[in-house]
C-alpha positions in Angstrom: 92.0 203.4 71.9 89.5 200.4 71.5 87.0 199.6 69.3 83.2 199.9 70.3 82.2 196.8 71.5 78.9 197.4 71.3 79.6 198.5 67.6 80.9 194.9 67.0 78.2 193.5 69.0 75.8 195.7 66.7 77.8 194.1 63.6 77.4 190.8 64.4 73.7 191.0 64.8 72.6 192.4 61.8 75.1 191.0 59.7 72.8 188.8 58.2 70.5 191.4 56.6 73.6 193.3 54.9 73.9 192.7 50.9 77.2 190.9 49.5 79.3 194.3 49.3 78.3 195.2 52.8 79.2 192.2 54.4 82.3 192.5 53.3 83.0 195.7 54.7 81.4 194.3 58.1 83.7 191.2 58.3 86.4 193.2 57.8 85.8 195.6 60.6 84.9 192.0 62.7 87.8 190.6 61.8 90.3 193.4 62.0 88.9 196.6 64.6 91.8 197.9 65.8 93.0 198.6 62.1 90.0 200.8 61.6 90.1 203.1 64.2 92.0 205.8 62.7 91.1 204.7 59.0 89.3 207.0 56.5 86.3 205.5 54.4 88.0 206.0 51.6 91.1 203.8 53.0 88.4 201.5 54.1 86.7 201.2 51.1 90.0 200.2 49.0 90.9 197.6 51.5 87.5 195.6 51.3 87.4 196.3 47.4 84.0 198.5 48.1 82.6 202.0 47.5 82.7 204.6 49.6 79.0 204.6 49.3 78.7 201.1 50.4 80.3 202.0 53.6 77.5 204.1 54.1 75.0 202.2 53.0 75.9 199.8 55.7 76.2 202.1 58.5 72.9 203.5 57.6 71.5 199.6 57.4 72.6 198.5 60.8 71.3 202.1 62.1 74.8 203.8 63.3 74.1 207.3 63.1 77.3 208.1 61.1 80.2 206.6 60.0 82.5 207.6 63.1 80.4 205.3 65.5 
């Protein structure tokens, strides 16, 4: 299974406009994709040090229509 590339593509654009919490969670999914594909937001939140919230918040912010795209 890969990773959206146009997810990542997505990322890298809006990154930018993402507050300091959310960025983390967006360079981790830059810098690591394959390791998120089967990972829950909870999993994903304790590995960037971030809220489950947050994650949400930043799939909301760069327009993803949940978390599973």
């Amino acid at each position: 299974m890969n990773i959206n590339t146009n997810g990542l593509k997505r990322i890298h654009q809006g990154i930018h406009s993402l507050n300091p919490s959310e960025k983390k969670v967006a360079r981790f999914i830059i810098e690591k994709p394959q390791d998120i594909l089967n990972m829950s937001i909870a999993k994903l939140g304790e590995q960037c040090g971030v809220s489950e919230a947050t994650i949400i918040r930043m799939c909301r912010s760069l327009h993803f229509k949940d978390s599973k795209n």
